[in-house]
N, CA and C of each residue as an Amber inpcrd file, in Angstrom:
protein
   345
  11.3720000  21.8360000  -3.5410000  11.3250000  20.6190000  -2.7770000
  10.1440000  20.6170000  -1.8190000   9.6850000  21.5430000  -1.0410000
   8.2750000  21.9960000  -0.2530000   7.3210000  21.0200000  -1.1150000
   7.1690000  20.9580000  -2.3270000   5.8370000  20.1240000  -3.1410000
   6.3120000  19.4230000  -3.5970000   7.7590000  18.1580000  -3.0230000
   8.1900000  17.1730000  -3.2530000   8.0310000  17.2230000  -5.1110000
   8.5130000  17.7650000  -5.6090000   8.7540000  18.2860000  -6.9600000
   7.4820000  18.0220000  -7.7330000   6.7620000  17.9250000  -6.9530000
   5.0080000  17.9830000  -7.7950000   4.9730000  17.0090000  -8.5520000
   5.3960000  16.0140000  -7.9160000   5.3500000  14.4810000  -8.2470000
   3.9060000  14.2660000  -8.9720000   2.5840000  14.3670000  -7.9330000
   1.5440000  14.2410000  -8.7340000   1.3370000  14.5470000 -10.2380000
   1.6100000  15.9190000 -10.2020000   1.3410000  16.9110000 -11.5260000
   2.2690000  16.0900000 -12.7240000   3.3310000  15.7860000 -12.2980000
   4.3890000  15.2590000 -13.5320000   3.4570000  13.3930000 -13.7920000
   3.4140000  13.1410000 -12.7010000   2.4300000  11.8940000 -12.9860000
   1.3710000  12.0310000 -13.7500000   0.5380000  12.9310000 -13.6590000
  -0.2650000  13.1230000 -14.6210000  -0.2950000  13.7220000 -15.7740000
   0.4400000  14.3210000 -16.1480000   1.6580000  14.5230000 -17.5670000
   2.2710000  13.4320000 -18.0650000   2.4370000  12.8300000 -17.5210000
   3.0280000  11.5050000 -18.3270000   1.8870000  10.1230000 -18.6200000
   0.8170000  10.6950000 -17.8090000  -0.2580000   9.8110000 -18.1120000
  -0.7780000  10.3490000 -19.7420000  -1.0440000  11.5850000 -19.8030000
  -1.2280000  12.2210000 -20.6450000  -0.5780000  12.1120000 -21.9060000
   1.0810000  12.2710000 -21.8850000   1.9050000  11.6280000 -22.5140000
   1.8730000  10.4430000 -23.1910000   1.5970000   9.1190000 -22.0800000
   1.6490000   8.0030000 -22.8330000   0.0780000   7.9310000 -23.8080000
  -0.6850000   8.5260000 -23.3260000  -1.7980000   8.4870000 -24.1770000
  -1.7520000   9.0630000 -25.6030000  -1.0130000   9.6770000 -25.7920000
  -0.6420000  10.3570000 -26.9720000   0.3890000   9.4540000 -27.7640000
   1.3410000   8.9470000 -26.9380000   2.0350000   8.1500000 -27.8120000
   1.6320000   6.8060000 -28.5510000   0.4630000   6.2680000 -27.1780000
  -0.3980000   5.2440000 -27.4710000  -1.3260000   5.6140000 -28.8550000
  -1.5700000   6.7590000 -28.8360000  -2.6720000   7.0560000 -29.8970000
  -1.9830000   7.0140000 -31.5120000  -0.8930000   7.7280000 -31.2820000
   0.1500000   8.0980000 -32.4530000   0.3990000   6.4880000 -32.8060000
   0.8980000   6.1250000 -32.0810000   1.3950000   4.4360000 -32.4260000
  -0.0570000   3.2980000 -32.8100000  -1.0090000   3.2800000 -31.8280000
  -1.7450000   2.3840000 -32.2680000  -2.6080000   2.8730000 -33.7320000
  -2.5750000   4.0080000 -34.0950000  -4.0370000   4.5990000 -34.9030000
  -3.5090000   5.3440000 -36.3030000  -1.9050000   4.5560000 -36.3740000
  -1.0700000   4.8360000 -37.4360000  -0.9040000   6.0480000 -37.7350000
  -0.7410000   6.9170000 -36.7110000  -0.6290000   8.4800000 -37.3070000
   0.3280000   9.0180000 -36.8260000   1.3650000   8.1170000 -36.8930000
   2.4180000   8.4950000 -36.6610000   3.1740000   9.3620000 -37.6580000
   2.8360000   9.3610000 -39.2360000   2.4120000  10.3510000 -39.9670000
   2.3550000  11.6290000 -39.6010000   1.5910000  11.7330000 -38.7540000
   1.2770000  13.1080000 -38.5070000   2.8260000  14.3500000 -37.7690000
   3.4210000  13.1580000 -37.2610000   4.6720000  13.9940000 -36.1940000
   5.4820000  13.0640000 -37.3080000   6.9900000  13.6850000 -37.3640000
   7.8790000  12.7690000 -37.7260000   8.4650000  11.8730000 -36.5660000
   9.1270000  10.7760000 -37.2830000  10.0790000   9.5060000 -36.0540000
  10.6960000  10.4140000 -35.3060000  11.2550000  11.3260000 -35.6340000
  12.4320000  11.7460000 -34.8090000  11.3090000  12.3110000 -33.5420000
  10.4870000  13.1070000 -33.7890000   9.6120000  13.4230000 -32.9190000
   9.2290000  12.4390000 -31.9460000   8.5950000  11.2650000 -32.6370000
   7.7930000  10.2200000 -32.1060000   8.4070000   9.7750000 -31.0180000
   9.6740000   9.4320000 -31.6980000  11.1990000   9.3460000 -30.7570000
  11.1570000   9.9970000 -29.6920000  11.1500000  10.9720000 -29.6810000
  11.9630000  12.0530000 -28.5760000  10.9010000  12.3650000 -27.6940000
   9.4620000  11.8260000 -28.3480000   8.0830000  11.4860000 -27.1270000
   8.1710000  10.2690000 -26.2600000   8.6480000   9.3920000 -26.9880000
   8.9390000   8.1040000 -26.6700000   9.8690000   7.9250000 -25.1370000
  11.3030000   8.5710000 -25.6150000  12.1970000   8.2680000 -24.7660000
  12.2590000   9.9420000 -23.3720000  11.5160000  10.5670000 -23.7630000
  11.1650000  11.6540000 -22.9100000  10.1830000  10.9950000 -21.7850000
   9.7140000   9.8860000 -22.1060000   8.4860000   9.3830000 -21.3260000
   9.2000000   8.2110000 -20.2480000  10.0900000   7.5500000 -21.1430000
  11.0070000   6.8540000 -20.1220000  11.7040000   7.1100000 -19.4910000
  12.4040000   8.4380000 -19.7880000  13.5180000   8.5610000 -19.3140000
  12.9970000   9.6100000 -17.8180000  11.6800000   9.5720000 -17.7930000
  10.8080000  10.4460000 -16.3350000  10.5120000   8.8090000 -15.6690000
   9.5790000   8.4130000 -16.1920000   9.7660000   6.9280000 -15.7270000
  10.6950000   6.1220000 -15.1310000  11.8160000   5.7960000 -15.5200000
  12.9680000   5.3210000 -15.2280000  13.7930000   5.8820000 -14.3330000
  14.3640000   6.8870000 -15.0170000  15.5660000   7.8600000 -14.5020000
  14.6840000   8.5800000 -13.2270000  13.8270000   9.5330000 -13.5310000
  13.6670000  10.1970000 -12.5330000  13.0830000   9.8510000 -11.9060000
  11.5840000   8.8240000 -11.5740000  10.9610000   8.1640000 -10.4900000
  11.3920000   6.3530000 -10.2860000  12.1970000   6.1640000 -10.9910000
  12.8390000   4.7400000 -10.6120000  11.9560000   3.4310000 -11.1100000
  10.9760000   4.0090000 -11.9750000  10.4570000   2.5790000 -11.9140000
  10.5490000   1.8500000 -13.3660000  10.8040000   0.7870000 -13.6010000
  10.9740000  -0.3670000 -14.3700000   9.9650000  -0.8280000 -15.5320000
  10.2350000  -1.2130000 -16.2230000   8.9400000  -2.3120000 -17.0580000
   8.7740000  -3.4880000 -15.9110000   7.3580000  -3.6470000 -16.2400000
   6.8740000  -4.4590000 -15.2200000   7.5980000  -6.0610000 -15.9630000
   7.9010000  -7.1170000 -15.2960000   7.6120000  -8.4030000 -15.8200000
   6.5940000  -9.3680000 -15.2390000   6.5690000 -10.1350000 -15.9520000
   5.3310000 -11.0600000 -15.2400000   4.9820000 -11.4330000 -14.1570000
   6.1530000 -11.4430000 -13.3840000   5.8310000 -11.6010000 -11.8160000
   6.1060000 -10.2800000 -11.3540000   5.5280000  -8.7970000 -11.4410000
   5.9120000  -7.9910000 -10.7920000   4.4410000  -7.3930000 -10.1220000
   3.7890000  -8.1820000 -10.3440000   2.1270000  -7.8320000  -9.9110000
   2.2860000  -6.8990000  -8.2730000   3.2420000  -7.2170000  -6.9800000
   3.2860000  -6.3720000  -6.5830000   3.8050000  -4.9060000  -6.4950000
   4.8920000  -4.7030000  -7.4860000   5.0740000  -3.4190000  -7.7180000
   3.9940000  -2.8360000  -8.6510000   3.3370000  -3.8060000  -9.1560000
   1.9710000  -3.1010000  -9.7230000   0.7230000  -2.3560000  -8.9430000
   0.8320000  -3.5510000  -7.8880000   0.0150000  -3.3990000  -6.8840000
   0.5750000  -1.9630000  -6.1820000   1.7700000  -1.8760000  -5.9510000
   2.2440000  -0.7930000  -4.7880000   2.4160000   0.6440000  -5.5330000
   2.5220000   0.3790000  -6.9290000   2.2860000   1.3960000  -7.7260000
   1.2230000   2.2190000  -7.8190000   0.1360000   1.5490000  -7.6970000
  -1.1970000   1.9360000  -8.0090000  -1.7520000   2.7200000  -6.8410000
  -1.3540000   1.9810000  -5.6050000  -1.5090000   2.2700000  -4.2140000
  -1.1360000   3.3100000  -3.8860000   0.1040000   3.8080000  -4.5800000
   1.2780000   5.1010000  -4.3230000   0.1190000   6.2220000  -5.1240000
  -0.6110000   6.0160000  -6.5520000  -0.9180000   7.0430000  -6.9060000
  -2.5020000   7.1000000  -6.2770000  -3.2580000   5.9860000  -5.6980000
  -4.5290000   6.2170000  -5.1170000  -4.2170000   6.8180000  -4.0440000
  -2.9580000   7.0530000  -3.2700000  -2.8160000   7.7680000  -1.7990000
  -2.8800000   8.9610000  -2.5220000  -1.9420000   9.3350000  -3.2870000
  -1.5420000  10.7390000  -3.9400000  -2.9730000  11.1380000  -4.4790000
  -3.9120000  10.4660000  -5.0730000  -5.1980000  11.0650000  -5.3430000
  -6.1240000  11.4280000  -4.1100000  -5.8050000  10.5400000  -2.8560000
  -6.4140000  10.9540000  -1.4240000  -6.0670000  12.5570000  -1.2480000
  -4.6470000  12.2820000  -1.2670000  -4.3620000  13.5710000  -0.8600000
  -4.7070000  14.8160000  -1.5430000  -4.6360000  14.4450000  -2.6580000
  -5.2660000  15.7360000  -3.4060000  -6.6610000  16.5280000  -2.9530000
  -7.4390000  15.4520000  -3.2020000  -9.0520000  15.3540000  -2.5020000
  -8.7670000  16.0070000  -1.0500000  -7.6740000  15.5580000  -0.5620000
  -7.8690000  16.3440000   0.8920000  -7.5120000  17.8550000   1.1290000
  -6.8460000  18.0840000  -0.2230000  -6.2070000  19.3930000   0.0140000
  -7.1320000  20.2050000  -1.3440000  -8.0770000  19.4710000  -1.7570000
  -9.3310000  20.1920000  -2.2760000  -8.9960000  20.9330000  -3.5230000
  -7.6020000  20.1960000  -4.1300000  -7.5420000  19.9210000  -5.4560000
  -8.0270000  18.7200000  -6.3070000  -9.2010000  19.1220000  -6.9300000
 -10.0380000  18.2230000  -7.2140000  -9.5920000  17.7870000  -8.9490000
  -9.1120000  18.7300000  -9.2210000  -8.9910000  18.8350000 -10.6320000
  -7.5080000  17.4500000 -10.8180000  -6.8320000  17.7640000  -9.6030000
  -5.7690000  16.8840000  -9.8100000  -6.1050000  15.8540000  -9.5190000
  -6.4510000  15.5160000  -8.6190000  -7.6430000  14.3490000  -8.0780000
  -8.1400000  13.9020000  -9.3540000  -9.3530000  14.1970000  -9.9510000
  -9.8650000  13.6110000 -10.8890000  -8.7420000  13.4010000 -12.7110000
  -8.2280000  14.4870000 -12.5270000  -7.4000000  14.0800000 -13.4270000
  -6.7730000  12.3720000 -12.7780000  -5.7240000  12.2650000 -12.0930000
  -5.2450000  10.6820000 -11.6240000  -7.0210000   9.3800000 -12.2510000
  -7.6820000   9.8920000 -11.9200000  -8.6340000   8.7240000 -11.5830000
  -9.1470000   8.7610000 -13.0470000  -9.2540000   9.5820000 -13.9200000
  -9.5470000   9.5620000 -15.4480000  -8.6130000   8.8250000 -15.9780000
  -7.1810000   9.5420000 -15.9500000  -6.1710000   8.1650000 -16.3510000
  -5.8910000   7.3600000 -16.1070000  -6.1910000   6.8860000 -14.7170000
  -6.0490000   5.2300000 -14.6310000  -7.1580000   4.6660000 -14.9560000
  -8.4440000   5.4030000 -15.3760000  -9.6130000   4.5770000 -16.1610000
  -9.3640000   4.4840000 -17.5880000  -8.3260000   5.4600000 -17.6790000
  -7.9820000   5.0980000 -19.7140000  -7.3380000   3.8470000 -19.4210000
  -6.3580000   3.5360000 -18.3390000  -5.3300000   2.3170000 -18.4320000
  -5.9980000   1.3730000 -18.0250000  -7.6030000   1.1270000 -18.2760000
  -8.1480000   0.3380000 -17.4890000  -7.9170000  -0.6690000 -15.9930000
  -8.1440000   0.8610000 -14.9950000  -7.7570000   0.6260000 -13.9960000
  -9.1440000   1.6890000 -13.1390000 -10.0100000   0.9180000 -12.8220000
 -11.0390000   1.6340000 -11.7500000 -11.3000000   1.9580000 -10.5070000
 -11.2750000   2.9170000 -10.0940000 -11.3970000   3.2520000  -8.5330000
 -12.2160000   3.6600000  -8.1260000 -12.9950000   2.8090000  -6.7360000
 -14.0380000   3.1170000  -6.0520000 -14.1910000   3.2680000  -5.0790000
 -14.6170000   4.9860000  -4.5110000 -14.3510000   5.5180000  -3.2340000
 -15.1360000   4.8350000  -2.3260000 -14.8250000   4.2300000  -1.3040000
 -16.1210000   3.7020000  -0.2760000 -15.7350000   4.3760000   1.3540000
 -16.6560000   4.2830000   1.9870000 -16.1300000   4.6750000   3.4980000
 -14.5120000   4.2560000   4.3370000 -14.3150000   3.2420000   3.5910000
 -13.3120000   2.5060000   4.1220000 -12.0670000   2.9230000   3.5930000
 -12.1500000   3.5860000   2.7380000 -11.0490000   4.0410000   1.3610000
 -11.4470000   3.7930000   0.2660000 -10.3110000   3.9880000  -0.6980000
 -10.5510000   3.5660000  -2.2840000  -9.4990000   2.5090000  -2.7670000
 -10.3680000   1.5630000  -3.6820000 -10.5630000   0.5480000  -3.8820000
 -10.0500000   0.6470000  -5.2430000  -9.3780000  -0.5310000  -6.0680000
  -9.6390000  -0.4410000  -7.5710000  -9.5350000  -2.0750000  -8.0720000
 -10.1630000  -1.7220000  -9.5560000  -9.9390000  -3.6150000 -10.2650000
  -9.7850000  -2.8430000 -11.2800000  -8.6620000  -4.0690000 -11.7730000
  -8.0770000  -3.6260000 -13.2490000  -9.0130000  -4.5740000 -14.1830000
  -9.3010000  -3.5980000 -15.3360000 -10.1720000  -4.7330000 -16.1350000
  -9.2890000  -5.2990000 -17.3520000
């Protein structure tokens, strides 16, 4: 509990995660793993999502939990940077540029636009 269960680290495991499932699913190679697998990537990903950090499928009007989402993991990337884990740091900011989502450090803080 001291590293609030390394919230970051599992965040970026599941970024990782969905990229894989994204890949398997969009690039038809799903082939490659069986369903049951695909499956058990699938609902392993929600069920951290959901169950264990609480959060939802977005719907169309949920732009501010999008917003406060994003906000939650650009603090968590501050902090990293401050505690001069960089690797975790840049890991967060690579995957939210796969989810086309960009962040730009300025004096004032960091900034992002989703493209």
């Amino acid at each position: 509990m001291n590293d609030d269960f390394n919230s970051p680290k599992t965040i970026a495991t599941l970024f990782e995660l969905v990229a894989k499932i994204n890949t398997f699913a969009t690039n038809n190679t799903i082939g490659k793993i069986s369903e049951k697998t695909f499956k058990f990537l699938k609902d392993t990903f929600e069920g951290f999502v959901i169950d264990v950090f609480g959060l939802l499928p977005l719907m169309e009007n949920d732009s501010d939990k999008l917003d406060g989402t994003i906000n939650l993991l650009v603090q968590m990337r501050d902090n990293a940077k401050q505690n001069k884990d960089y690797a975790l740091s840049d890991k967060i900011r690579d995957n939210l540029s796969r989810l086309g989502i960009q962040l730009k450090d300025t004096k004032e803080g960091t900034t992002y636009i989703i493209k």
